[in-house]
C-alpha positions as CSV (number, residue, x, y, z in Angstrom):
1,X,-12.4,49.3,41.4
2,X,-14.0,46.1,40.2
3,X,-15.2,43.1,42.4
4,X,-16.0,39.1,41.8
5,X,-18.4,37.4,44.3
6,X,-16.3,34.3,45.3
7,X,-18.5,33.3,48.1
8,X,-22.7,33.0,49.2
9,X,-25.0,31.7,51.4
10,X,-28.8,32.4,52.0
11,X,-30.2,32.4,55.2
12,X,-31.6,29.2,54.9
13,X,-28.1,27.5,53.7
14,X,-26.1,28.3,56.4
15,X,-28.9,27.1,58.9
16,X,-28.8,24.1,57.3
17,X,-24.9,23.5,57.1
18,X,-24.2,24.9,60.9
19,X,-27.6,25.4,62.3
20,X,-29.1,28.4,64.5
21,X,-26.7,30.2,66.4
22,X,-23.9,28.1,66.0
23,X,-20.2,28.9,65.3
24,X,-18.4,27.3,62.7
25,X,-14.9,28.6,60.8
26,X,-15.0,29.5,57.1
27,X,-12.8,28.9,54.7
28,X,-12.6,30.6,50.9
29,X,-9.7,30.2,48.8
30,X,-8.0,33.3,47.1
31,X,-6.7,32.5,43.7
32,X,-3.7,33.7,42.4
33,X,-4.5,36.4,40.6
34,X,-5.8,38.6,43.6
35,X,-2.5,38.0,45.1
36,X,-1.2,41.8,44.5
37,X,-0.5,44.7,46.7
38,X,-4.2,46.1,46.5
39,X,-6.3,43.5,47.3
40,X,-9.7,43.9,49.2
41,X,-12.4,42.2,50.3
42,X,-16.0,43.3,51.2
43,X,-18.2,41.3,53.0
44,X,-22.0,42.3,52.1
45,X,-25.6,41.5,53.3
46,X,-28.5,41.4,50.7
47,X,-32.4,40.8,51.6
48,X,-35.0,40.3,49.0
49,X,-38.5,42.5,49.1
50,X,-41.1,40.4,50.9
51,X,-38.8,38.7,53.7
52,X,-40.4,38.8,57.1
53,X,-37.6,37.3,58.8
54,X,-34.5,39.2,60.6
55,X,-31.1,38.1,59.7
56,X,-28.3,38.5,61.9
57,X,-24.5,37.0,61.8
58,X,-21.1,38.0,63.1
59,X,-18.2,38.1,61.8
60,X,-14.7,37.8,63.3
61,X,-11.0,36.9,63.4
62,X,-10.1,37.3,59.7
63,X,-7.4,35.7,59.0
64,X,-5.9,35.2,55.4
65,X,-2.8,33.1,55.8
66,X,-1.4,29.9,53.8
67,X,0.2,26.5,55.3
68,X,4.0,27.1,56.1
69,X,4.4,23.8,53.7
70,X,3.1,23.6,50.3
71,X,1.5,20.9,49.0
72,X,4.0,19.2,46.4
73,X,2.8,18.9,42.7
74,X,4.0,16.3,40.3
75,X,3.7,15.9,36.7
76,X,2.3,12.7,34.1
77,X,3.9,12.2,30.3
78,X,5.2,11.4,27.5
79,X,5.7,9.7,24.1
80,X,3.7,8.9,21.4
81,X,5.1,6.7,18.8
82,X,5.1,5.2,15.4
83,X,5.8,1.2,16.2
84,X,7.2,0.3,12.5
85,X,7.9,-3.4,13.9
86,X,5.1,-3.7,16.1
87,X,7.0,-5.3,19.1
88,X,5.4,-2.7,21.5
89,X,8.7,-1.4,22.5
90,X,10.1,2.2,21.5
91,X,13.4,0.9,19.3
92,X,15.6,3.4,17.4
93,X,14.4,4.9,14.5
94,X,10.6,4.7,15.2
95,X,9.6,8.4,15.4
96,X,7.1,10.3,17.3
97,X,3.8,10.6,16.3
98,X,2.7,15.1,16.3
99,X,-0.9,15.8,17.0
100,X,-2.6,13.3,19.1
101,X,-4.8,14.3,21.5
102,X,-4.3,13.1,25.1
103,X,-7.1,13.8,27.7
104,X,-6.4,13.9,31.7
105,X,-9.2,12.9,34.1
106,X,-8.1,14.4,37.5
107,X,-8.9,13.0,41.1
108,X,-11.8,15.6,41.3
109,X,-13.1,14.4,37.5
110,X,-12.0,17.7,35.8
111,X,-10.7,17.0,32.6
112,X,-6.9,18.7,30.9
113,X,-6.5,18.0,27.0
114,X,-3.3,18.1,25.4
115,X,-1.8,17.5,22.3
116,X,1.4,15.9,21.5
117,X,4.1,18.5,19.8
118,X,6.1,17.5,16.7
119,X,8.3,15.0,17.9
120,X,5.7,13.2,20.2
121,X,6.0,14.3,23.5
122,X,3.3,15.8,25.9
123,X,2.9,16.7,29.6
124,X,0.6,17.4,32.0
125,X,1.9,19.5,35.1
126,X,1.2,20.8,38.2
127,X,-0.8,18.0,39.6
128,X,-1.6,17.0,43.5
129,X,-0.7,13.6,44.5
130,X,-4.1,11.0,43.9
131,X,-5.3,8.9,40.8
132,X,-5.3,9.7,37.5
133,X,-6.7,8.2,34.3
134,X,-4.8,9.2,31.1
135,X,-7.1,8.5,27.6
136,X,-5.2,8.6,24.4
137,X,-7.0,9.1,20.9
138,X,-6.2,6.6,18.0
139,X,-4.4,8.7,15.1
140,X,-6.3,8.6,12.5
141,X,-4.8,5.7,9.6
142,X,-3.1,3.9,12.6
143,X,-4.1,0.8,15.3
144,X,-2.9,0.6,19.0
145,X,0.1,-1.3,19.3
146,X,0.7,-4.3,21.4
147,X,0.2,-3.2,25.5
148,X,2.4,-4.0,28.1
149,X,5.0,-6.1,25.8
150,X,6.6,-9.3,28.1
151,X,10.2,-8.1,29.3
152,X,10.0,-4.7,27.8
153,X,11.1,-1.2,30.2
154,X,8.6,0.4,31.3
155,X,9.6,3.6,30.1
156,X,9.7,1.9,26.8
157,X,6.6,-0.2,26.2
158,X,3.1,1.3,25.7
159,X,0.5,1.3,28.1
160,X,-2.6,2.1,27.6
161,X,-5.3,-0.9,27.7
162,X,-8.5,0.2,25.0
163,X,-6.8,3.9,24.9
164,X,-6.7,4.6,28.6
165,X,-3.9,3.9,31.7
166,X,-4.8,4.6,35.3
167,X,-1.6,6.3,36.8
168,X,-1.7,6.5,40.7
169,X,0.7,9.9,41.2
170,X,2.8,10.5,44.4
171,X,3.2,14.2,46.1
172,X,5.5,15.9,43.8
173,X,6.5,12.7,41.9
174,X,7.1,13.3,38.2
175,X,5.4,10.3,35.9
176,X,7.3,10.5,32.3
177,X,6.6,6.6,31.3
178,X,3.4,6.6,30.1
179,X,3.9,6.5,26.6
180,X,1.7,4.6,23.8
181,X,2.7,3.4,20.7
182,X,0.4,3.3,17.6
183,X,1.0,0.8,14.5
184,X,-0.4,1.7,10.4
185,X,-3.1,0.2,9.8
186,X,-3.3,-2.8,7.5
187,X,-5.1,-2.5,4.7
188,X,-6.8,-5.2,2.4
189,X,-7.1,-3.1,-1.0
190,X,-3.8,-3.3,-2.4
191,X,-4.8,-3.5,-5.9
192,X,-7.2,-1.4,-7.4
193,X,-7.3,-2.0,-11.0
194,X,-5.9,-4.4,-13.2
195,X,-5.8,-5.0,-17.3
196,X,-4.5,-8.1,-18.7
197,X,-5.9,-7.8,-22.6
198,X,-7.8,-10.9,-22.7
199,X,-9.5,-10.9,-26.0
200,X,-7.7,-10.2,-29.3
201,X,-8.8,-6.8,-31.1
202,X,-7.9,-5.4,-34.7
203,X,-5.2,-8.2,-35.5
204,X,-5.6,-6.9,-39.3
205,X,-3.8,-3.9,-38.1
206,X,-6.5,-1.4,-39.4
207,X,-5.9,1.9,-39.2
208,X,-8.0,5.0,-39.3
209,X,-9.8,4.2,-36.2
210,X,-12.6,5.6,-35.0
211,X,-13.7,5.0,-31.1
212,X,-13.4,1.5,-32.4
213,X,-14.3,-0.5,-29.0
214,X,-12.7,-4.0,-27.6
215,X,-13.5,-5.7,-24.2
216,X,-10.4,-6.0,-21.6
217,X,-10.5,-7.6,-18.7
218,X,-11.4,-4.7,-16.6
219,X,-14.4,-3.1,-19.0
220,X,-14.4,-1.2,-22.5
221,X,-11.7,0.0,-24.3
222,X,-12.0,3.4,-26.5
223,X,-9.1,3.3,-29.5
224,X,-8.5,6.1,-32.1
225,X,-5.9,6.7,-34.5
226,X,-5.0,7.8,-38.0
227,X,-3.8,6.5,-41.2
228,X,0.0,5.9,-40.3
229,X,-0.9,4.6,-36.5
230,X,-2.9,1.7,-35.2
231,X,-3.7,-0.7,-32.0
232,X,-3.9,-4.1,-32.1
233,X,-4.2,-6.5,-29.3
234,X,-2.5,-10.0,-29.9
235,X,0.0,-12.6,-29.3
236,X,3.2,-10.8,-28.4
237,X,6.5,-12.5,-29.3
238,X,7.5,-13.4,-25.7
239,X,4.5,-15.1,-24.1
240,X,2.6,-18.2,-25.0
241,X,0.0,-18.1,-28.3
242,X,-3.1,-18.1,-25.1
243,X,-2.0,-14.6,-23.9
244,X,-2.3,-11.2,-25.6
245,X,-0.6,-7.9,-25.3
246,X,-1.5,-4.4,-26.2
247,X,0.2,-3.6,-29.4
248,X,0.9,0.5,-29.5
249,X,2.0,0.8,-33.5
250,X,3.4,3.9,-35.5
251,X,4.5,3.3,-38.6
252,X,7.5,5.7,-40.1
253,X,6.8,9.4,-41.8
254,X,9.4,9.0,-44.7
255,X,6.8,11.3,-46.3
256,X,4.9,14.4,-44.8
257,X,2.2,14.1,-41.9
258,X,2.3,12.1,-38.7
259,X,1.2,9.3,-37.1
260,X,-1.0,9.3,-33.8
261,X,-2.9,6.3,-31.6
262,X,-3.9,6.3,-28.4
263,X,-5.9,3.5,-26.8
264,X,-8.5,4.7,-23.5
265,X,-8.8,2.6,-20.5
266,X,-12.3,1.7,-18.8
267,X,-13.4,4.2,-15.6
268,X,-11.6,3.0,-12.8
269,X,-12.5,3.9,-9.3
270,X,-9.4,5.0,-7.3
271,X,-11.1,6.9,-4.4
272,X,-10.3,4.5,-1.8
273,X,-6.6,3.5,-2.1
274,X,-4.7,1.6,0.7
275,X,-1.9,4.3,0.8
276,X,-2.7,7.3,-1.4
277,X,1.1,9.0,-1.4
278,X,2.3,5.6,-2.5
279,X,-0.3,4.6,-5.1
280,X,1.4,3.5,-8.6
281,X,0.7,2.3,-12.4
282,X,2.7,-0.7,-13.0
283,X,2.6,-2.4,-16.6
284,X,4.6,-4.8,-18.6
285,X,6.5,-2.4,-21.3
286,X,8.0,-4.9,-24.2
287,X,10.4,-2.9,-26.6
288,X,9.9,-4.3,-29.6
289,X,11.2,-2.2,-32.3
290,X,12.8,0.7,-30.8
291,X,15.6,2.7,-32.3
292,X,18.7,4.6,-31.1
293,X,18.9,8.1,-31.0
294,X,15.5,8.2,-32.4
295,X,13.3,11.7,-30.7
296,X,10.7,11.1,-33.3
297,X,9.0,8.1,-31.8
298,X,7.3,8.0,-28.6
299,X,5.2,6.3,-26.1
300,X,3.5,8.2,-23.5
301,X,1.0,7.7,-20.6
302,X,-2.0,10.4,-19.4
303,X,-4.5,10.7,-16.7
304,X,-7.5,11.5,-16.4
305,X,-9.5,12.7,-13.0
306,X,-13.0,13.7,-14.8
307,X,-13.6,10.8,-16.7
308,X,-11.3,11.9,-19.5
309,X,-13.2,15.1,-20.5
310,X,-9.5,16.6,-19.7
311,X,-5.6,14.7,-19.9
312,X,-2.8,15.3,-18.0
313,X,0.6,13.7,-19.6
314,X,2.3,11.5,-16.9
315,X,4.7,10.0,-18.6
316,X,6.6,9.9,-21.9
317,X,9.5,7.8,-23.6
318,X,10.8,8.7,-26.9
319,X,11.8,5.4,-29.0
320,X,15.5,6.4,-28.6
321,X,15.2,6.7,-24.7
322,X,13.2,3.1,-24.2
323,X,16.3,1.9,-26.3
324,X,18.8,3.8,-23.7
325,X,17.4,2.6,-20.6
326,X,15.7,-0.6,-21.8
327,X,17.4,-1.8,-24.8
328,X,15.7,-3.2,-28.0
329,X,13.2,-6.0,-27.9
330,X,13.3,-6.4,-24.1
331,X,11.1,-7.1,-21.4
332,X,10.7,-4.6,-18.8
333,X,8.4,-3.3,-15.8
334,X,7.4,0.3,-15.8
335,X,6.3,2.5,-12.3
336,X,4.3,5.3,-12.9
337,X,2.7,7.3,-9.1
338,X,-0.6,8.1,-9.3
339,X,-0.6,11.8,-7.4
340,X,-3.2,12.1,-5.2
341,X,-5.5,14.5,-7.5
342,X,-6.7,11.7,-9.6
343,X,-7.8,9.1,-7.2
344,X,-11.2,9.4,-7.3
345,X,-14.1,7.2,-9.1
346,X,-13.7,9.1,-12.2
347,X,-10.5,8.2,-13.3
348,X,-9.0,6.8,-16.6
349,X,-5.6,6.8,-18.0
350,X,-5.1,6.6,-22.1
351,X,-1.7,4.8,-23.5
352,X,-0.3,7.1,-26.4
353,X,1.9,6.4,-29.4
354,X,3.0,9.1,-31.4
355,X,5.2,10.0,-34.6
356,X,6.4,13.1,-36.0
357,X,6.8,13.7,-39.6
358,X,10.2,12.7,-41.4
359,X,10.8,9.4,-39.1
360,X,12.1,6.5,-41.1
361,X,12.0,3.9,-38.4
362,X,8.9,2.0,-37.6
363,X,8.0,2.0,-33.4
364,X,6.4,-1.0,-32.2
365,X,6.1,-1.4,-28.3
366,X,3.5,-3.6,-26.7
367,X,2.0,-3.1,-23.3
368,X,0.5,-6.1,-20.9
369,X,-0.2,-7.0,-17.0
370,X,-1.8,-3.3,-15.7
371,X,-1.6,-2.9,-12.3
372,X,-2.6,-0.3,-9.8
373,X,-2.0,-0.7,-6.8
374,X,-0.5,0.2,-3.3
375,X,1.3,-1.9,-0.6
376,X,-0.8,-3.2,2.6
377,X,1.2,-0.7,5.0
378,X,2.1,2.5,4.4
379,X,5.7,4.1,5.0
380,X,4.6,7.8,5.4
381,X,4.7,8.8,8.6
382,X,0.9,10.2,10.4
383,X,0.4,13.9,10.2
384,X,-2.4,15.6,12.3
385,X,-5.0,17.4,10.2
């Protein structure tokens, strides 16, 4: 019903592979899928217009047969690893690596691509005996490991040598130690922002405030706040009289109306973090004058992605919580992650201190040593795109 031309030669071609009047045997292979019960074939003879030459050939002894013996095929894997200690040797615990690509080059220079599943593992199959090259891609946010590690198993140790191994495969053997290990990439920026309040600011404790400006170490703060609230950067009562602290005050609400600052960092340009799921706001929190059981009172954090035209709250302490977990007048280090949304170049965060109405205890907290940061190598595992 249908037919595929599997085999031609012109006139000219087979006088130049067997010559005039010669006989030679031909060979054509018959894939697979024409290996049914209604197979045909049709030999045919085609002359252009405007050929002045005869063409004659014979054809005989047809035979479509295979070898009693078939060829024996073997296969090449197998593992792709995270190396967390970077020894070059597959210990427990050190997962696979899904989604790398891994390319075969076969002995006739055709190439097979495959990728490795979700636990690490790939496999080329079917192959004829002769040599192999086997390329692996680098995973994106990770460096080869050591190759060839002294005194480790071969089935254990990764091999490729600038991302490719030449494997030299046996009829019918099966290769399953060709394995590479990939390490996380060190990265140099850790920190991407610090704040250490260098110069004093409002030490009158003024309130009111009205984008009142003062110069930290890391650009231009922005402060606002009403009448029963203020900032103030100055000598806090822990450190030496050289150092200075963000001072977040609210003073109490015996009477109606509360009490509201809040002090806006400088832009700060998170778009290139070392490790972006582990990315954090680390400060110095000093409880000053908190009070049990007090709801009133609190201290909160926001960020910022569009250069604070809009606030997301982060994080928020009442003045009875900080004296829960922290205790009164103690030092103490706060964590804050930064998600992923917000590291870009546009970001700020703003430090908050807020009172409601009716609150008889005065909240004093002060806030020093910003840091934000991420470590060198990152614990999340690689996952493809």
């Amino acid at each position: 019903a249908t037919w595929t031309e599997v085999w031609s030669r012109t006139s000219g071609q087979l006088w130049a592979a067997y010559g005039a009047n010669g006989k030679t045997g031909i060979a054509i292979p018959v894939p697979t899928q024409y290996q049914n019960a209604n197979f045909r074939y049709r030999i045919r003879g085609e002359m252009a217009s405007g050929d002045y030459n005869n063409f004659y050939v014979f054809i005989d002894d047809i035979l479509i047969t295979s070898p009693t013996s078939c060829p024996q095929l073997g296969a090449i894997g197998d593992y792709v690893w995270k190396d967390i200690n970077s020894n070059g040797k597959q210990d427990a615990g050190e997962p696979g690596i899904a989604g790398v690509t891994v390319k075969l080059t076969l002995p006739n220079a055709t190439v097979q691509t495959k990728t490795t599943d979700g636990n690490g593992y790939y496999l080329f199959t079917g192959l004829p005996a002769g040599a192999y090259t086997v390329t692996f891609t680098t995973p994106t946010g990770y460096v080869p490991t050591v190759s060839n590690a002294a005194g480790v198993d071969d089935a254990l140790d990764s091999d490729p040598v600038n991302g490719v191994v030449a494997v030299n495969l046996g009829a019918g053997e099966v290769n399953k130690t060709i394995d590479a290990g990939y390490k996380v990439q060190a990265c140099t920026n850790t920190v991407n922002h610090t704040e250490t309040f260098p110069n004093k600011f409002n030490t009158y404790f003024t309130t009111s405030l009205y984008n009142k400006t003062f110069t930290g170490s890391s650009g231009t703060w922005t402060v606002n706040s009403n009448a029963k609230a203020t900032m103030v950067v100055t000598t806090p009562y822990y450190s030496p009289s050289t150092s200075y602290a963000l001072k977040v005050v609210n003073y109490k609400t015996t009477g109606c109306g509360s009490g509201w600052t809040k002090a806006v960092s400088p832009k700060v340009d998170l778009s290139n973090p070392c490790c972006p799921s582990e990315l954090k706001m680390n400060f110095t929190l000093w409880t000053y004058k908190v009070v049990c059981n007090d709801s009133k009172a609190k201290l909160e954090i926001d960020f910022s992605r569009d250069n604070g035209a809009t606030w997301t709250e982060v994080w928020s302490r009442s003045s009875g919580q900080l004296y829960y977990y922290y205790g009164a007048n103690n030092k103490v280090y706060i964590s804050i992650p930064v998600p992923v949304a917000y590291q870009n170049a546009n970001f700020r965060y703003r430090i908050r201190g807020e009172m409601a109405s009716e609150d008889c205890n005065n909240f004093y907290v002060f806030i020093d040593d910003i840091r934000i940061g991420s470590p060198a190598s990152c614990s999340s595992s690689y996952t493809s795109a």
